[in-house]
N, C-alpha and C positions, 0 to 999 in steps of 0.2 A: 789458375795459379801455376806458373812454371814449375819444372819439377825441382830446381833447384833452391828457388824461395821458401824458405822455412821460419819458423818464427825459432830460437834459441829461447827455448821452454826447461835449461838443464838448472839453473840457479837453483840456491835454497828458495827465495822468494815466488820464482815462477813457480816451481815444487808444490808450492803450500798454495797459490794460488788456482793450481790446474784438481789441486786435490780439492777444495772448493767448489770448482765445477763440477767433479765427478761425481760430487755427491748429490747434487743440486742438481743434474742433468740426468740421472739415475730413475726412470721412470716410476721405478718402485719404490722409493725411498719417502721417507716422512721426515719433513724439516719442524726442529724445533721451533717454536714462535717467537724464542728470543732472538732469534737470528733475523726475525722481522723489523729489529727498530729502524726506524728515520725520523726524521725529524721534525715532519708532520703526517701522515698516514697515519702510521702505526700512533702515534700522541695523539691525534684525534681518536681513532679505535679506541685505545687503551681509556680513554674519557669517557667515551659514549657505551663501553663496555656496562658501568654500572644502571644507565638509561634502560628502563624497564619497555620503553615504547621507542623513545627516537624521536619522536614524530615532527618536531620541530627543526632537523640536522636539515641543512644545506645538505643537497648532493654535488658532489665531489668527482668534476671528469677526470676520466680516466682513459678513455679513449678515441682517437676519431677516424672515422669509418667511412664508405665511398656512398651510404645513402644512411648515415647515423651518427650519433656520436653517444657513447657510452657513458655513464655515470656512477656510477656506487653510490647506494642508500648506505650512510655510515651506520653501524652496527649490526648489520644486517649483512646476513649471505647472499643479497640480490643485488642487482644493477639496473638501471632504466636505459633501454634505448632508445634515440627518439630522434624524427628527423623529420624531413618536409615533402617526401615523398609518397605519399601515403602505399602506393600502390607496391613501390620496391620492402616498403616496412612489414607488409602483408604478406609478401612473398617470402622474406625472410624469417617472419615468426613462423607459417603455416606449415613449410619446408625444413626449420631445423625442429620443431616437433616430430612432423615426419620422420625423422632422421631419428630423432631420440626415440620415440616407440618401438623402433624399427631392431637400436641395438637393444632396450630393456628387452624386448620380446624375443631376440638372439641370442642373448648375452649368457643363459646358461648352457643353452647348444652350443656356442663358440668355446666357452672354458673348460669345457669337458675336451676339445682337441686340445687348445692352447693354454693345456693347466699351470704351467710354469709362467705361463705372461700374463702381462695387465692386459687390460684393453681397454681403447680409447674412450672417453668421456665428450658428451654431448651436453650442451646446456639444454635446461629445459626454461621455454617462457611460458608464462605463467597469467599474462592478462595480457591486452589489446584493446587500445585508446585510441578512437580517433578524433583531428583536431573537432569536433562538433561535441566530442562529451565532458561540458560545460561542467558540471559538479567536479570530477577530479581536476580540471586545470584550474579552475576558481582554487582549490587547495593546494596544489601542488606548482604552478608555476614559480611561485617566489623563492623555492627550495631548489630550484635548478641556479647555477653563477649566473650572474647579471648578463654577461654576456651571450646566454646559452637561455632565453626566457622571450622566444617567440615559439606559438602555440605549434604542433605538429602532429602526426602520429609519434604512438610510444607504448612501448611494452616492456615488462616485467620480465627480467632471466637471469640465471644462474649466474653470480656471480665468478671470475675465474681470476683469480689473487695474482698478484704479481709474484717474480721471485725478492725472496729475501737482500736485502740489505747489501751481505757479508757478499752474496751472488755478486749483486750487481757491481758494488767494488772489485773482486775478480776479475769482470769483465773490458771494466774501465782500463783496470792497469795491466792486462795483458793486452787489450785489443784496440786502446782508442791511440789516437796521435800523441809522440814523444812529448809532443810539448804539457807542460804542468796546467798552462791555463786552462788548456780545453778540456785537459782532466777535472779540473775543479769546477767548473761550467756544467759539466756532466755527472757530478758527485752533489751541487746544489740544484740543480736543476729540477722541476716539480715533475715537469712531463716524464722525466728519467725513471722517478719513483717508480710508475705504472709498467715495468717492464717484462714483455710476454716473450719469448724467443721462438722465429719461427724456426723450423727443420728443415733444412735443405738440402734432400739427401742426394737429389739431382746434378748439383751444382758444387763444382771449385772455386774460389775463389781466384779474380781475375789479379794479374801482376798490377794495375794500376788501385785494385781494392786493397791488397794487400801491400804495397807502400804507403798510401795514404792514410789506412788508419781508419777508424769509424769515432764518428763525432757524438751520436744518438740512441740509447737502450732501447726505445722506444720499437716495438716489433724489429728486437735483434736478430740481423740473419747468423745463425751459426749454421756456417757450409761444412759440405762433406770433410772436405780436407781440417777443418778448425776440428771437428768430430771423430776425427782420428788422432790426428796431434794431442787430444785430451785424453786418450785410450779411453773413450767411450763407445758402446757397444753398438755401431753401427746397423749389426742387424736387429737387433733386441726395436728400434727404433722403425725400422721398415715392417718389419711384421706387425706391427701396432699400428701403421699406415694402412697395410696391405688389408687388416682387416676390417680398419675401419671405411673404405673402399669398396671393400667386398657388399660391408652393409648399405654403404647406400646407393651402391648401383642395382642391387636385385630385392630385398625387400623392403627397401624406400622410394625402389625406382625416382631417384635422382642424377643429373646431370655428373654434379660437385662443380659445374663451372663455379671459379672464383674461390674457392673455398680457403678456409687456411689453415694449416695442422701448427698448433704449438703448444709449447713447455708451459707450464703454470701451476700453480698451484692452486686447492680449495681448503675451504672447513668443510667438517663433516654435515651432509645434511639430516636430519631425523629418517626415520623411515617410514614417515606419514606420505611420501611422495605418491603422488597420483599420476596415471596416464593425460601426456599432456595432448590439448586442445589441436586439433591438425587436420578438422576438415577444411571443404572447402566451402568459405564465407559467402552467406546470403545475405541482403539488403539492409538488414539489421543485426547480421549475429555481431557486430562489436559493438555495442550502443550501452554493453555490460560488459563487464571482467567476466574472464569463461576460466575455472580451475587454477580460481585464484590461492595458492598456498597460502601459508601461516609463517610470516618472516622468523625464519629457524637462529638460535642464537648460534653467538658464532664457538667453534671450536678452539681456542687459545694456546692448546698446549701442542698441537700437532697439527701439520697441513700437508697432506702427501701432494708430491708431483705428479702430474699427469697429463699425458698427452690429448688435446685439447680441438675439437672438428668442430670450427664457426665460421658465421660470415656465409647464409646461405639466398642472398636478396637476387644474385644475378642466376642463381640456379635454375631449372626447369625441369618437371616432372618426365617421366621417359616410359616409354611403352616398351615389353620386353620381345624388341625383333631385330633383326640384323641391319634393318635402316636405320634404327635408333641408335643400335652399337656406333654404327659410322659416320652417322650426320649428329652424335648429340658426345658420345661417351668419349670417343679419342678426339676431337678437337679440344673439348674442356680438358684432358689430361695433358695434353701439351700445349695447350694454350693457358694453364694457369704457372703461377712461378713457380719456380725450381723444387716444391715438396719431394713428390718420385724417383725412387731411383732411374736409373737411365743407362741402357745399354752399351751406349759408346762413351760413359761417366765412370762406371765401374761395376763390371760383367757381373762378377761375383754377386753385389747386391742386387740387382736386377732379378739375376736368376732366385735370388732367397726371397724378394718380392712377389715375383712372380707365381713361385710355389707355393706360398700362403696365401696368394692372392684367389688360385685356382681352387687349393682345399678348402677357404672359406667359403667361397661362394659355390662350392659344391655343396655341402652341409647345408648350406641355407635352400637350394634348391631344392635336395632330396627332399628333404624336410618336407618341404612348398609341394613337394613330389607334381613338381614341372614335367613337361612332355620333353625327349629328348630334343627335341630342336632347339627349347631353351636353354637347359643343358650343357647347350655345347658354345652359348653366349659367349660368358667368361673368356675362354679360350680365344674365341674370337675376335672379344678386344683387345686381348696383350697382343696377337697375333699383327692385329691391324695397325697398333700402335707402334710395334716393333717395325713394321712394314714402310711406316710412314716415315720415321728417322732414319732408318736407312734408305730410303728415297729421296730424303729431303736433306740435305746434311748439312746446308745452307740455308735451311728454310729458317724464316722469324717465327716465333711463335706469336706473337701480337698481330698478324693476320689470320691467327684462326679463331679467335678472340671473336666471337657472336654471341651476344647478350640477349633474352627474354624471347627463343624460337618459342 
């Protein structure tokens, strides 16, 4: 975005709008549930709320994914993923377990440095279906849309709530095109309901993004520059990245190729949660549900925001050495879209990145009490990543884009 393109955010109206998002975009913040109506989500919820089982609800997409498409069990804090790739679907569940162990098992190490912050939320899945186990699709096929009822792999996760309503009006009327149709297109629109916003702290927006307008809620990008224009706290937002990075480059030993950080909201879940399921599958470990929960009812009065690390199917397991660092960690961090801050983006958050990126994963290693060689990882990949941008100043990032090493 030019430095002169500016949206005029001073009205009363845009006022009360921007203050909207700030509350909504406030990682810490808990949104009241009334602010959830629409006009069929939440009226189907608020129906299915007094259903003591469900068991008969259609699931209800919500979202669609590059090897899944997501659904929500109505009254229920879960979602079904399920798709036709058995192999990418496995990858995905086995990998963001991984990932979730990884922060439950960190999570009070980390908030004892970063007492003052949230930190990032990982869904956990919770069973693993493939098309061959005949009993659950026998029951379950007819509850997916008509559309959406050919057999696949599929599993069980964590639901992650859209924003609110009052949010998503905000967003329409400060950010979509002047014209009223496409606002109302985008106000009726069913796909709009399911609205997750990604973080792009990487990225400005371009002079032809910003005259044109956005037509779709649907994984809204809010860039840097939109994230400042809201006086929302840009760093507060990086170091929730930075940490959630930290965990799964060193004791998840993950890629993160592909991954995606966003805004969302949950209910509360019980605290019967189990360590979830994340080894790796032998010739029949799916042929059963493995740590399968207890569909937790939903929380109605309150649903905090939280920054959100999914989408782990194109990822890849990583060994902790300095070929790893180079041929697996800095291609996926510049090869995914614009989450990360970015040195020739803006210094300042970079550098605030970067130094929670180094104290997390410092803590996590002493911990590990790693030999220094590993140690000195961390450092190695900001170091290389910084190396490679300024190298490359010209370079695409969609040629470094290597799926399933």
């Amino acid at each position: 975005m030019s430095e002169g393109a500016k949206r005029d955010l001073s009205s009363d109206t845009s006022k009360r709008l921007v203050e909207v998002l700030q509350r909504a975009f406030s990682v810490h913040s808990y949104v009241p549930s009334s602010l959830y109506t629409s006009s069929s989500l939440v009226g189907q919820l608020g129906h299915v709320e007094d259903e003591s089982a469900n068991e008969g609800s259609e699931y209800l997409t919500i979202g669609l994914g590059s090897c899944g498409t997501v659904f929500q069990i109505l009254g229920t804090d879960f979602a079904v993923k399920k798709g036709k790739d058995v192999k990418a679907m496995c990858n995905d569940f086995l990998l963001t377990n991984r990932v979730y162990n990884a922060m439950a098992d960190t999570r009070e190490l980390l908030q004892g440095e970063f007492s003052n912050r949230t930190l990032p939320k990982i869904p956990q899945c919770v069973e693993f279906l493939l098309p061959d186990s005949k009993d659950y699709w026998e029951d379950a096929l007819y509850k997916f849309p008509r559309s959406h009822r050919e057999i696949g792999a599929a599993f069980q996760v964590d639901l992650i709530r859209p924003l609110p309503k009052i949010t998503r009006e905000a967003l329409i009327n400060l950010y979509f095109d002047d014209g009223e149709e496409v606002k109302q297109v985008a106000r009726t629109g069913e796909e709009n309901e399911h609205c997750l916003v990604r973080t792009y702290l990487g990225e400005r927006e371009a002079p032809d993004q910003y005259s044109a307008g956005y037509d779709s809620l649907r994984n809204f990008p809010l860039r840097l520059n939109m994230i400042e224009d809201l006086g929302l706290d840009k760093f507060a937002l990086a170091i929730e990245m930075a940490v959630a990075l930290a965990v799964i480059h060193w004791p998840a030993q993950v890629d993160a190729m592909d991954v995606e950080f966003v805004l969302g909201s949950a209910s509360q879940p019980g605290s019967d949660r189990r360590r979830a399921y994340a080894k790796a599958p032998g010739p029949s470990d799916f042929s059963s549900p493995h740590e399968v929960s207890h569909l937790h009812r939903l929380n109605f009065k309150t649903r905090p925001i939280h920054m959100w690390v999914l989408d782990f199917d194109k990822a890849t397991s990583t060994a902790l050495t300095p070929n790893d660092v180079d041929k697996k960690l800095v291609p996926a961090f510049l090869g995914n879209d614009p989450y990360y801050p970015r040195p020739e983006v803006d210094e300042a958050l970079w550098k605030n990145f970067s130094k929670t990126y180094l104290t997390a994963s410092r803590i996590i290693l002493r911990n590990r009490q790693e030999s220094a060689s590993v140690m000195s990882l961390p450092k190695l990949f900001l170091d290389k990543v910084a190396e490679m941008i300024k190298k490359h100043e010209d370079w695409d990032p969609e040629e470094q884009i290597v799926f399933g090493r």
